[in-house]
PyMOL Python script that loads the backbone (N, CA, C, O; Angstrom):
from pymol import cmd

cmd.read_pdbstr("""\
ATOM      1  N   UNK A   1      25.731   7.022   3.790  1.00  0.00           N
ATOM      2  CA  UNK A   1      24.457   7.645   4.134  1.00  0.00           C
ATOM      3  C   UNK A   1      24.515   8.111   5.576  1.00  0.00           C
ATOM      4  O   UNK A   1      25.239   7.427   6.300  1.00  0.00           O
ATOM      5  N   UNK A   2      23.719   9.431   6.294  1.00  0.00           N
ATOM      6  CA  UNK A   2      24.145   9.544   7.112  1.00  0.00           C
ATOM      7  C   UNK A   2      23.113   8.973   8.066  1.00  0.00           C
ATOM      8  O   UNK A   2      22.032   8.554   7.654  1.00  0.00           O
ATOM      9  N   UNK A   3      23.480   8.961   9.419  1.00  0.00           N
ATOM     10  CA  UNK A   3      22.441   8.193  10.204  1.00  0.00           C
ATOM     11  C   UNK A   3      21.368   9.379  10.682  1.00  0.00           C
ATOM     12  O   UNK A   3      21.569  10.300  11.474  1.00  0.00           O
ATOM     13  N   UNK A   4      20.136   9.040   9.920  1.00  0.00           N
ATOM     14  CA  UNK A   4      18.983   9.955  10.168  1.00  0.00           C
ATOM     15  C   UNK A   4      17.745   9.092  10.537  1.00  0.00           C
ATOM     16  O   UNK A   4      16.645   9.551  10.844  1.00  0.00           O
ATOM     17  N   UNK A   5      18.037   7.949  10.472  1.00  0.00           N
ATOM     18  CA  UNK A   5      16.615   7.002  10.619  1.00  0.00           C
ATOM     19  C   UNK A   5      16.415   6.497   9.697  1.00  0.00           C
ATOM     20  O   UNK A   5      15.627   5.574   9.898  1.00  0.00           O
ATOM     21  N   UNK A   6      16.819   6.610   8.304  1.00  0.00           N
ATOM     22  CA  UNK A   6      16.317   5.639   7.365  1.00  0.00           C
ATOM     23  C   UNK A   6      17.214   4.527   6.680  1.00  0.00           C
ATOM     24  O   UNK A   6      16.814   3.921   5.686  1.00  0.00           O
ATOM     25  N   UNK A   7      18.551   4.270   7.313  1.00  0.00           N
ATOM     26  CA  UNK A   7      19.251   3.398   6.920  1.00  0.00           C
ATOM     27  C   UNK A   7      19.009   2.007   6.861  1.00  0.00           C
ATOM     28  O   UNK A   7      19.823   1.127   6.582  1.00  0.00           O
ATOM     29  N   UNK A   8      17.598   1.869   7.200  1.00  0.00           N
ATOM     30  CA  UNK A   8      16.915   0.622   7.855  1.00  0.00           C
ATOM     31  C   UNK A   8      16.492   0.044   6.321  1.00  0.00           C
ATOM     32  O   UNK A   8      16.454  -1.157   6.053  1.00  0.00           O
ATOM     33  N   UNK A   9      16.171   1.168   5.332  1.00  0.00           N
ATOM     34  CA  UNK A   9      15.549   1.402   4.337  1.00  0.00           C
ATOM     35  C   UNK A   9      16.339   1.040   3.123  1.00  0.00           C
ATOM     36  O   UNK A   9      15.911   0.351   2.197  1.00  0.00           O
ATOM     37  N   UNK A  10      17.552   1.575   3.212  1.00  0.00           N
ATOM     38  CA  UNK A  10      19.145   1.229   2.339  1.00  0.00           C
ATOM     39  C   UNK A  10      19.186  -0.049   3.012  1.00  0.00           C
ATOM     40  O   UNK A  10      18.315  -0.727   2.468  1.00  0.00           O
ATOM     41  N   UNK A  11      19.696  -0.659   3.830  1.00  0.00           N
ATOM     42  CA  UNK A  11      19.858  -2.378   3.864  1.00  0.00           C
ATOM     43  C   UNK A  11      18.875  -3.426   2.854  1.00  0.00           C
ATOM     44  O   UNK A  11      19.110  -4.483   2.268  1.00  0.00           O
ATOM     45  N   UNK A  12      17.818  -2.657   2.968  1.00  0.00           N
ATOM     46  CA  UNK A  12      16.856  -3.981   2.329  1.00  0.00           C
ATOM     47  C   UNK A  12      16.843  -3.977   1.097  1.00  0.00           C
ATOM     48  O   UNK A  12      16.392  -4.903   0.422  1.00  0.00           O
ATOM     49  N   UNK A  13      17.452  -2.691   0.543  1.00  0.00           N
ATOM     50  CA  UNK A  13      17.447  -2.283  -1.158  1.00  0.00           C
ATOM     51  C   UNK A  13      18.605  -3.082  -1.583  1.00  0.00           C
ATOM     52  O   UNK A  13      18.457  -3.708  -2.633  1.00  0.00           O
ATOM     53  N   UNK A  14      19.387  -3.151  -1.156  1.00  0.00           N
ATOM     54  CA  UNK A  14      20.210  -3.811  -1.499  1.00  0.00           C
ATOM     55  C   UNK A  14      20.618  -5.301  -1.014  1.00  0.00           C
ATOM     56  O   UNK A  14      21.786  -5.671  -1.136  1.00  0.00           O
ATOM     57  N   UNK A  15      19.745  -6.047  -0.527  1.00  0.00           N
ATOM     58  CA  UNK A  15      19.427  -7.443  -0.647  1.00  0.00           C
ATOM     59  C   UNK A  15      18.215  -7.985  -1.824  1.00  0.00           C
ATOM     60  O   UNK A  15      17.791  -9.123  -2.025  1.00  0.00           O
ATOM     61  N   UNK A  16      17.989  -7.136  -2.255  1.00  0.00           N
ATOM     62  CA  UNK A  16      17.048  -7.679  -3.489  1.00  0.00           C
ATOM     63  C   UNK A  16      17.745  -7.721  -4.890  1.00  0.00           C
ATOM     64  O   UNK A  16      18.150  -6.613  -5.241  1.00  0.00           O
ATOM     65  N   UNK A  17      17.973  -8.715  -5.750  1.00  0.00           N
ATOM     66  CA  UNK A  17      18.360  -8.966  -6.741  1.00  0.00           C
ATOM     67  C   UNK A  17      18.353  -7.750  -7.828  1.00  0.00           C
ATOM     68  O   UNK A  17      17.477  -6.886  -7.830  1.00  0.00           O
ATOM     69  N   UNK A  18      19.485  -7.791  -8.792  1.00  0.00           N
ATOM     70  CA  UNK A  18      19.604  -7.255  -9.737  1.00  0.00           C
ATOM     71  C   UNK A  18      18.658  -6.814 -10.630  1.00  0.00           C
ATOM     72  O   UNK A  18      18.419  -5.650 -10.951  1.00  0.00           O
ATOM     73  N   UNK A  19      17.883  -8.322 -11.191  1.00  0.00           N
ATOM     74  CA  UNK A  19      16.911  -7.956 -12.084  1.00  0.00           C
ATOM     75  C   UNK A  19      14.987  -7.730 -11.244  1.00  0.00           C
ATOM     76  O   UNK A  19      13.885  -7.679 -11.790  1.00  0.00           O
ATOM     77  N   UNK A  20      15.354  -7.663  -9.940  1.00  0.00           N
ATOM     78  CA  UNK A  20      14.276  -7.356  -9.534  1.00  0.00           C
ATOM     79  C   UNK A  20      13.155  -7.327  -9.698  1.00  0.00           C
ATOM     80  O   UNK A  20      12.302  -6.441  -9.737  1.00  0.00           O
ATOM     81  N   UNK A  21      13.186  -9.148  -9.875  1.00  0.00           N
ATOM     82  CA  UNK A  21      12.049  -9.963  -9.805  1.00  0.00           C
ATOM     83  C   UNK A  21      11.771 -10.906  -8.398  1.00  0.00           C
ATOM     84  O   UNK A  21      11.008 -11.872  -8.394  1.00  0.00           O
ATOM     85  N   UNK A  22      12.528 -10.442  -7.228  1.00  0.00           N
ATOM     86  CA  UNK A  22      11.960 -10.155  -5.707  1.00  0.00           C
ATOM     87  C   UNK A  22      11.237  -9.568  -5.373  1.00  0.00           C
ATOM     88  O   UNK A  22      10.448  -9.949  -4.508  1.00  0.00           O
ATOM     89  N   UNK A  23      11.188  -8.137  -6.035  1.00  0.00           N
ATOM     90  CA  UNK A  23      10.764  -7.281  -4.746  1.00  0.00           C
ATOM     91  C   UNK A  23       9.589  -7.657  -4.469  1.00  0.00           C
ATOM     92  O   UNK A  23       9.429  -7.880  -3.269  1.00  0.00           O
ATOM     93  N   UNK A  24       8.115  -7.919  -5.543  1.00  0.00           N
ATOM     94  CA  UNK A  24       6.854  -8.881  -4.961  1.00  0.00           C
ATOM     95  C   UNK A  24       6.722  -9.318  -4.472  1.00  0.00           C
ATOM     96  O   UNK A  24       5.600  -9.344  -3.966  1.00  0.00           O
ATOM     97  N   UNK A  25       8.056 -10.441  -3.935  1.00  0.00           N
ATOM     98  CA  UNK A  25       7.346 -11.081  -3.052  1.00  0.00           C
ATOM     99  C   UNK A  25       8.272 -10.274  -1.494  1.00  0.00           C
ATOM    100  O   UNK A  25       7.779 -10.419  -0.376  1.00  0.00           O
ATOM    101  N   UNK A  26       9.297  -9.655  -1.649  1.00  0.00           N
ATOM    102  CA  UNK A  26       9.790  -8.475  -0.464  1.00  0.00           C
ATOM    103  C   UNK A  26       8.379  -7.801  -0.190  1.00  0.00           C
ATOM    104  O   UNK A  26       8.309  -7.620   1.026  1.00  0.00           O
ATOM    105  N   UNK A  27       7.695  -7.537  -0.564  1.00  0.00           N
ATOM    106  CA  UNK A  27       6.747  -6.413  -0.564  1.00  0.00           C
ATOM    107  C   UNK A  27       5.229  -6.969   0.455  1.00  0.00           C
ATOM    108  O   UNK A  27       4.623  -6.448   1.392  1.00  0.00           O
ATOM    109  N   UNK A  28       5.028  -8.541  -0.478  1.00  0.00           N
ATOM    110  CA  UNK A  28       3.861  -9.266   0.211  1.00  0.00           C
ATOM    111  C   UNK A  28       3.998 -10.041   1.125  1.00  0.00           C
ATOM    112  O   UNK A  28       3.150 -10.555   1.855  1.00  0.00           O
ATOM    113  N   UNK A  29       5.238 -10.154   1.097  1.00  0.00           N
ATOM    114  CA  UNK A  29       5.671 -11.500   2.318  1.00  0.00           C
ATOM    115  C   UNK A  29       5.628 -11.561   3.417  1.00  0.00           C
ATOM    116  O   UNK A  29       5.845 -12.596   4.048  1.00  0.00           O
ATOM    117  N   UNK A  30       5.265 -10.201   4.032  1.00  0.00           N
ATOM    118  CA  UNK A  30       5.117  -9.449   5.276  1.00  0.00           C
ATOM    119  C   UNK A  30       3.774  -9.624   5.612  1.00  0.00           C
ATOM    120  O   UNK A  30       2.861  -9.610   4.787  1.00  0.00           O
ATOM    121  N   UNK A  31       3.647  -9.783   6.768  1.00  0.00           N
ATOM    122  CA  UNK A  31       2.333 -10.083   7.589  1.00  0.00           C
ATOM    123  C   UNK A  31       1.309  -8.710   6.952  1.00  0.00           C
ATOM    124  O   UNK A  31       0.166  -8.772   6.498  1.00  0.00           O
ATOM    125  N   UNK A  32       2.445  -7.201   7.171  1.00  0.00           N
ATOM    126  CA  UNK A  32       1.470  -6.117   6.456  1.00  0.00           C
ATOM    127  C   UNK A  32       1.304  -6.657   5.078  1.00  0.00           C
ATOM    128  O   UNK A  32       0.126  -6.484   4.766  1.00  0.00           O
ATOM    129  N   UNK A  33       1.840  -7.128   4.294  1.00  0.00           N
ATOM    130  CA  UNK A  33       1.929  -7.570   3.115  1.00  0.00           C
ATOM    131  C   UNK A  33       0.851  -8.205   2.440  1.00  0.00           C
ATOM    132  O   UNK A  33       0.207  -7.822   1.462  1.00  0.00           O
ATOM    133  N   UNK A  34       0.738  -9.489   3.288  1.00  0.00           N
ATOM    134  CA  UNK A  34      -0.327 -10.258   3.154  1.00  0.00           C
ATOM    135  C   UNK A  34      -1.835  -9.480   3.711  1.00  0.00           C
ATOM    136  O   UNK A  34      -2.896  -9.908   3.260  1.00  0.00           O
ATOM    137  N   UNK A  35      -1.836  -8.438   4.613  1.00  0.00           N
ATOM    138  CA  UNK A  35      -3.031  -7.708   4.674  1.00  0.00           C
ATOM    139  C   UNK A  35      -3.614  -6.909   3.857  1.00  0.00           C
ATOM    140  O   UNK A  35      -4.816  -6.743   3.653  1.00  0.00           O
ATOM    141  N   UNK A  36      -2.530  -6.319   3.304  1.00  0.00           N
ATOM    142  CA  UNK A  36      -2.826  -5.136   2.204  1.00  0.00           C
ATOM    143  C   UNK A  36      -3.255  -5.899   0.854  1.00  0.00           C
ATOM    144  O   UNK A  36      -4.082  -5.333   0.140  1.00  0.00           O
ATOM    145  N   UNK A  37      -2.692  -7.277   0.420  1.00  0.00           N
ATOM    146  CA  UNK A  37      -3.442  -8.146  -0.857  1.00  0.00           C
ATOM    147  C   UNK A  37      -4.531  -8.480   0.014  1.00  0.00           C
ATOM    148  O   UNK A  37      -5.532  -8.505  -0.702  1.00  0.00           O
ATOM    149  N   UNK A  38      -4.815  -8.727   1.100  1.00  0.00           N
ATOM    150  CA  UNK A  38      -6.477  -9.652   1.272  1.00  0.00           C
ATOM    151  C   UNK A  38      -7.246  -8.426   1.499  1.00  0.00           C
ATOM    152  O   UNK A  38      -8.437  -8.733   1.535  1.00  0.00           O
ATOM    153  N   UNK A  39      -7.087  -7.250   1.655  1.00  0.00           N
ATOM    154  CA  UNK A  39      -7.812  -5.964   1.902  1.00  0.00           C
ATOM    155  C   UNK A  39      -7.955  -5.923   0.064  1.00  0.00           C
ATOM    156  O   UNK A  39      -9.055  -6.282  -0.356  1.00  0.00           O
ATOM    157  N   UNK A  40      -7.253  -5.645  -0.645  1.00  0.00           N
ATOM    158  CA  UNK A  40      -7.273  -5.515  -1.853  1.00  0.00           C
ATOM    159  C   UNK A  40      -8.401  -6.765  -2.689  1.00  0.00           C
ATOM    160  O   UNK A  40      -9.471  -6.487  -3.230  1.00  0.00           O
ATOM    161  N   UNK A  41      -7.863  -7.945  -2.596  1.00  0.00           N
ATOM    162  CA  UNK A  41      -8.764  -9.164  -2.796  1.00  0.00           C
ATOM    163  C   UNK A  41     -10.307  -8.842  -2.251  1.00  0.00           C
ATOM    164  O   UNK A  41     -11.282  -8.898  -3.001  1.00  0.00           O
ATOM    165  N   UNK A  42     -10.373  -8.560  -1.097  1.00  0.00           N
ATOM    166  CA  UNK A  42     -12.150  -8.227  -0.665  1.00  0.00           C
ATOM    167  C   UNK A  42     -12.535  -7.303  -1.056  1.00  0.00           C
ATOM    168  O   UNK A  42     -13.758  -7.187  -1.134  1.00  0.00           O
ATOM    169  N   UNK A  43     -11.391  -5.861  -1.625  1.00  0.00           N
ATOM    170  CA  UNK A  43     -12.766  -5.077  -1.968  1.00  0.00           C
ATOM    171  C   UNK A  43     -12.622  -4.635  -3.627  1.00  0.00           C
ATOM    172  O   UNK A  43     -13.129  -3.631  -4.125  1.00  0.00           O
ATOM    173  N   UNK A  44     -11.694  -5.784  -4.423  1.00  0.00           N
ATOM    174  CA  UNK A  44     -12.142  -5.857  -5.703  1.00  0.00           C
ATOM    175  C   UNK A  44     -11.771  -6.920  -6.210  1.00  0.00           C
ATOM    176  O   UNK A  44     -10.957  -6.873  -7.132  1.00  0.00           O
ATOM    177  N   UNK A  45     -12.274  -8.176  -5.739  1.00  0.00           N
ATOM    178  CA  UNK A  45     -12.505  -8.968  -6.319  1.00  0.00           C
ATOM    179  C   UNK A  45     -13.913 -10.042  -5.491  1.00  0.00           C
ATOM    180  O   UNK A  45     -14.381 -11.052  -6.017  1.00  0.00           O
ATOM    181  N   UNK A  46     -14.359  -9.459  -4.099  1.00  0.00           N
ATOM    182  CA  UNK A  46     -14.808 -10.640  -4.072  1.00  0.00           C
ATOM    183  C   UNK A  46     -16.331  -9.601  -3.674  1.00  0.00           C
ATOM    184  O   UNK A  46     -16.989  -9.839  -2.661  1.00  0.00           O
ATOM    185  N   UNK A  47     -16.655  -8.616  -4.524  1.00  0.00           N
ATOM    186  CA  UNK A  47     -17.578  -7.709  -4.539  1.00  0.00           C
ATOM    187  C   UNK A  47     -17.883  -7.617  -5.469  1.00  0.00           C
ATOM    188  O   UNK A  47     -17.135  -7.815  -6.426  1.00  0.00           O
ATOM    189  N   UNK A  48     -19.234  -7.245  -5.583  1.00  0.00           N
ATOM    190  CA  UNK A  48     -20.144  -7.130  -7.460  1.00  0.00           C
ATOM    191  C   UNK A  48     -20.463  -5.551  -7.488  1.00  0.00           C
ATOM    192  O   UNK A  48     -20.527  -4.913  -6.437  1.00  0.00           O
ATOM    193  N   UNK A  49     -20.585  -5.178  -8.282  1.00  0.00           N
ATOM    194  CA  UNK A  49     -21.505  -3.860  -8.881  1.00  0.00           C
ATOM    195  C   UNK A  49     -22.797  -4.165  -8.735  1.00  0.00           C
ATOM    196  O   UNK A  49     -23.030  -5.348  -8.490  1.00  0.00           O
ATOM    197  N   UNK A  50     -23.718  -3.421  -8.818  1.00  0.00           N
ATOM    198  CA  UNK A  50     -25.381  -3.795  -8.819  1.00  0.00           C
ATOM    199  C   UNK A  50     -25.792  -3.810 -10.471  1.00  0.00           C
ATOM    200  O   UNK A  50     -24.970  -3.514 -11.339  1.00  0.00           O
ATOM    201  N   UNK A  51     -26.829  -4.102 -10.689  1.00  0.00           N
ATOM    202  CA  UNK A  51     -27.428  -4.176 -11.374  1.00  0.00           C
ATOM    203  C   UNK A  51     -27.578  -2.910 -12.449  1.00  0.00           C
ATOM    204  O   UNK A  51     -28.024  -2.981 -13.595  1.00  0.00           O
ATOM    205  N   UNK A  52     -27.174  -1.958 -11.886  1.00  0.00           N
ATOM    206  CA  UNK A  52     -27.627  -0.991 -12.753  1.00  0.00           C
ATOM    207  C   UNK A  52     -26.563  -0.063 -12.956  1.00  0.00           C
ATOM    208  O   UNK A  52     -26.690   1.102 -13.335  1.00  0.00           O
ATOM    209  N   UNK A  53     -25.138  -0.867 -12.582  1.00  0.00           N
ATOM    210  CA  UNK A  53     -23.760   0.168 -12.482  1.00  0.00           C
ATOM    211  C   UNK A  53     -24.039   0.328 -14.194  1.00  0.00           C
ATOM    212  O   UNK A  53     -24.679  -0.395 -14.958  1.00  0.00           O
ATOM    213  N   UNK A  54     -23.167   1.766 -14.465  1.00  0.00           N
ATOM    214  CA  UNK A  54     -22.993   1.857 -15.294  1.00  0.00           C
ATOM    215  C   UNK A  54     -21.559   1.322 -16.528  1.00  0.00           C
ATOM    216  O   UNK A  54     -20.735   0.552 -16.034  1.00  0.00           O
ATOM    217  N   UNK A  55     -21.398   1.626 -17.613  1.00  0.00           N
ATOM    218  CA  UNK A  55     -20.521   0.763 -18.207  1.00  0.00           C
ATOM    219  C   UNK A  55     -19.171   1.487 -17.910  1.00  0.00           C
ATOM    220  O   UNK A  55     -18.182   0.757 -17.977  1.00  0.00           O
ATOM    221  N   UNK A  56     -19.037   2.318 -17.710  1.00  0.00           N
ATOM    222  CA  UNK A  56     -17.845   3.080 -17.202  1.00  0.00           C
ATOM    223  C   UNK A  56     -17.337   2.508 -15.814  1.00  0.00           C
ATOM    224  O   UNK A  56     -16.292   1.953 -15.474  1.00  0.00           O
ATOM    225  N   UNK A  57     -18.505   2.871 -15.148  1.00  0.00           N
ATOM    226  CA  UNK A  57     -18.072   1.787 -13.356  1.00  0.00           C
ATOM    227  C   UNK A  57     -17.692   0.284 -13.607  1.00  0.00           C
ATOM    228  O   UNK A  57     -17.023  -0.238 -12.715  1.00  0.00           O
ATOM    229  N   UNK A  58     -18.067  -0.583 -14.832  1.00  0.00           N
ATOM    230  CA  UNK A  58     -18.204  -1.914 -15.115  1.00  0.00           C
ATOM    231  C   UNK A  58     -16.439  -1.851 -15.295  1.00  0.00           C
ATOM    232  O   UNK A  58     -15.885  -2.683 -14.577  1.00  0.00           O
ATOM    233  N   UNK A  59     -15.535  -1.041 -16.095  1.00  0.00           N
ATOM    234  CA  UNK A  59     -14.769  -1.205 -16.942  1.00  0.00           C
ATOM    235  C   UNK A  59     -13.732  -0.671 -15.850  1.00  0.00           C
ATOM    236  O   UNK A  59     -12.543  -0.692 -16.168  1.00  0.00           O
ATOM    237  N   UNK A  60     -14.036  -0.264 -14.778  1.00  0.00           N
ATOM    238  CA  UNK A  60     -12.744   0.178 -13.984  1.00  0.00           C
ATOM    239  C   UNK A  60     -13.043  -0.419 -12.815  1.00  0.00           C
ATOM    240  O   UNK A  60     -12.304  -0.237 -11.847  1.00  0.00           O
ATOM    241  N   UNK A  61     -13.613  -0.824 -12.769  1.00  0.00           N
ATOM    242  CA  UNK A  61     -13.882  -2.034 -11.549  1.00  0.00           C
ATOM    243  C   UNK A  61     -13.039  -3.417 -12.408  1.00  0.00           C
ATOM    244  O   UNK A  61     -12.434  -4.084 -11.569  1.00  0.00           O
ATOM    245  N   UNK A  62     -12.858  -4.012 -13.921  1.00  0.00           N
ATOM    246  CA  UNK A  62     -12.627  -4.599 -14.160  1.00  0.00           C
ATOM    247  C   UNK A  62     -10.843  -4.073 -14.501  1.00  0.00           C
ATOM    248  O   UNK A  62     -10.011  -4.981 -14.496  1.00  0.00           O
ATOM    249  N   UNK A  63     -10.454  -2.921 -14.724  1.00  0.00           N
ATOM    250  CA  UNK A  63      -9.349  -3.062 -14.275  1.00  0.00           C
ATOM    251  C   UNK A  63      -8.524  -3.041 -13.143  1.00  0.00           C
ATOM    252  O   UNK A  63      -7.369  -3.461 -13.074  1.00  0.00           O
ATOM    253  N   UNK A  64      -9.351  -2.404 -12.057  1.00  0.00           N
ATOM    254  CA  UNK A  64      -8.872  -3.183 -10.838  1.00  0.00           C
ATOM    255  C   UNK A  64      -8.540  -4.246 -10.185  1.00  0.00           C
ATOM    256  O   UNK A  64      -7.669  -4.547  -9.370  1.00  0.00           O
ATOM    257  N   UNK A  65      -9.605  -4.876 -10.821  1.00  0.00           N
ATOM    258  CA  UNK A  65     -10.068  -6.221 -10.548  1.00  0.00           C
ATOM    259  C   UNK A  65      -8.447  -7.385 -11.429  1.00  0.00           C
ATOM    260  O   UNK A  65      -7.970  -8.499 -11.211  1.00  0.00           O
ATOM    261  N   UNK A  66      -8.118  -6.041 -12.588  1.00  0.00           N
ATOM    262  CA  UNK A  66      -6.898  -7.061 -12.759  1.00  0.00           C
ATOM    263  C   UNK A  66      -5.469  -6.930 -12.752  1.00  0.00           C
ATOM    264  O   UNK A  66      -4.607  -7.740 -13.093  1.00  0.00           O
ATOM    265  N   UNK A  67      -5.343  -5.368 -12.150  1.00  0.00           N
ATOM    266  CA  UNK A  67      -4.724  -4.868 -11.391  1.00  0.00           C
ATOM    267  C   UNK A  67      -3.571  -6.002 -10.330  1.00  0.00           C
ATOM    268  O   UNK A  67      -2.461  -6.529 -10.394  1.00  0.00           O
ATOM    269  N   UNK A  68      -5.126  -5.852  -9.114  1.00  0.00           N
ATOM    270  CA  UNK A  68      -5.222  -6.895  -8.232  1.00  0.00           C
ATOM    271  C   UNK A  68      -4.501  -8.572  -8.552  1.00  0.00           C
ATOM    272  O   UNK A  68      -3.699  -9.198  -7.859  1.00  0.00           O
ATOM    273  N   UNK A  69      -5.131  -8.939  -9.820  1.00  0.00           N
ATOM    274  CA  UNK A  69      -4.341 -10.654  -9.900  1.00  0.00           C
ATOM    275  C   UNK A  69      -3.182 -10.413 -10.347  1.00  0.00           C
ATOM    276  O   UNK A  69      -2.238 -11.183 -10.169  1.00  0.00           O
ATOM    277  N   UNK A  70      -3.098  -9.259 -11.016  1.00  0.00           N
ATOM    278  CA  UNK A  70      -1.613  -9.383 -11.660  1.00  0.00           C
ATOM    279  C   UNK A  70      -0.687  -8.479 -10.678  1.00  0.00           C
ATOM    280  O   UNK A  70       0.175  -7.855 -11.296  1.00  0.00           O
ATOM    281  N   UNK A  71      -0.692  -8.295  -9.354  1.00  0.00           N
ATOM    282  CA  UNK A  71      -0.066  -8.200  -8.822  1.00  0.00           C
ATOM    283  C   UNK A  71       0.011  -9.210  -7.818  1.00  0.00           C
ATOM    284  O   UNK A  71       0.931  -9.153  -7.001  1.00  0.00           O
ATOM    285  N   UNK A  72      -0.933 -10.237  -7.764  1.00  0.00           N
ATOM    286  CA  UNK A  72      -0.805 -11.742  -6.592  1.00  0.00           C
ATOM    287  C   UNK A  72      -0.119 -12.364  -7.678  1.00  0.00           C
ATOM    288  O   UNK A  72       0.634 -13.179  -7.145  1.00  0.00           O
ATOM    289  N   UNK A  73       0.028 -12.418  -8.955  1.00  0.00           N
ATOM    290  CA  UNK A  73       0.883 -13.583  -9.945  1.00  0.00           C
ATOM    291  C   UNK A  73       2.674 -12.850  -9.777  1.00  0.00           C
ATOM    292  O   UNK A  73       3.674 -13.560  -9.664  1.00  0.00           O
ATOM    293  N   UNK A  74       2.685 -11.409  -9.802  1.00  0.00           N
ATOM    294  CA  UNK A  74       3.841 -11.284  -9.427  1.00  0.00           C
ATOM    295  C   UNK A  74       4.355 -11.609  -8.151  1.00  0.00           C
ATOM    296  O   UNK A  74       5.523 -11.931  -7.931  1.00  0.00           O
ATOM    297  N   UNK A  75       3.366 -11.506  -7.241  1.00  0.00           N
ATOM    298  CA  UNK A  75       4.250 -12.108  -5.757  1.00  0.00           C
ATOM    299  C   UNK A  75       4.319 -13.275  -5.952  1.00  0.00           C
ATOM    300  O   UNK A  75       5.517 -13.555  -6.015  1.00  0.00           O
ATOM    301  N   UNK A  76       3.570 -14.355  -6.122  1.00  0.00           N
ATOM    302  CA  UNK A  76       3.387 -15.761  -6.535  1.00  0.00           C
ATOM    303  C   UNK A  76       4.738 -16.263  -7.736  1.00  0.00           C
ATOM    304  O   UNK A  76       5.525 -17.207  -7.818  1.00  0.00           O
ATOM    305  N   UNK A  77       4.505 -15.315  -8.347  1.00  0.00           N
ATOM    306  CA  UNK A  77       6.009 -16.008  -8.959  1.00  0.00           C
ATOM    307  C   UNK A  77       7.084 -15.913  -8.531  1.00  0.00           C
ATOM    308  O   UNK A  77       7.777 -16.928  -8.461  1.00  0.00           O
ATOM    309  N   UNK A  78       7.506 -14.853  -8.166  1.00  0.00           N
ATOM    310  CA  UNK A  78       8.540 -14.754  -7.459  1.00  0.00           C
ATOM    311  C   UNK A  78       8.983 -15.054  -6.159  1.00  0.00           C
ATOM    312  O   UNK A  78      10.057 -14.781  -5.622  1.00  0.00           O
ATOM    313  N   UNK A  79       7.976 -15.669  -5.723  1.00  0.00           N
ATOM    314  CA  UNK A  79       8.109 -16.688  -4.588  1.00  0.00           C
ATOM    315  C   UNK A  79       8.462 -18.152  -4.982  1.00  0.00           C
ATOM    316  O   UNK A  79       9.095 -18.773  -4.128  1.00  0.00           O
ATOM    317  N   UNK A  80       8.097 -18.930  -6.358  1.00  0.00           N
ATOM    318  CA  UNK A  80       8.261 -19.748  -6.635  1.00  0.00           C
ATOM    319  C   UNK A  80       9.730 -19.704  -7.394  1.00  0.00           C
ATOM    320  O   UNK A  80      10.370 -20.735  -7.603  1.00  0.00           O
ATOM    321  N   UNK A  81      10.165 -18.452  -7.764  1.00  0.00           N
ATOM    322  CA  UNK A  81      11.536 -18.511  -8.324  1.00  0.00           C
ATOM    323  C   UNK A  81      12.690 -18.995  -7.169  1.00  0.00           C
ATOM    324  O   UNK A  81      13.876 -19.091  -7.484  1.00  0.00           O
TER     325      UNK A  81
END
""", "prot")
cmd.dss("prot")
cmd.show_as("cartoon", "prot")
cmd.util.cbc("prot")
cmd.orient("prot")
């Protein structure tokens, strides 16, 4: 690769495992890492809809909402691997 600035980028790709069930926790493990899940965590999961959202807003707020865990169970596991 030639040296342009991103070789920084090729080193780390290739310290992560084969079947690449790292990279989750490569990804969260980082101080930015851990900001970008608790930014994510506060603004869909620890927020409500009002009273009068509709069922469309209900149903994509709820896949965000699981979006969100099922990407903290992939860092979480693969931290425990």
């Amino acid at each position: 690769m030639d040296d342009n600035g991103w070789d920084w980028f090729e080193a780390e790709n290739e310290t992560l495992s084969e079947n690449g069930s790292d990279h989750w926790q490569a990804c969260f493990d980082s101080d930015a890492g851990a900001k970008v899940l608790a930014d994510l965590e506060r603004h869909f999961l620890h927020t409500a809809l009002g009273p009068d959202a509709s069922t469309a807003a209900i149903w994509m707020r709820e896949g965000k909402r699981a979006l969100v865990l099922q990407i903290k169970r992939l860092a979480e596991r693969s931290a425990a691997d």
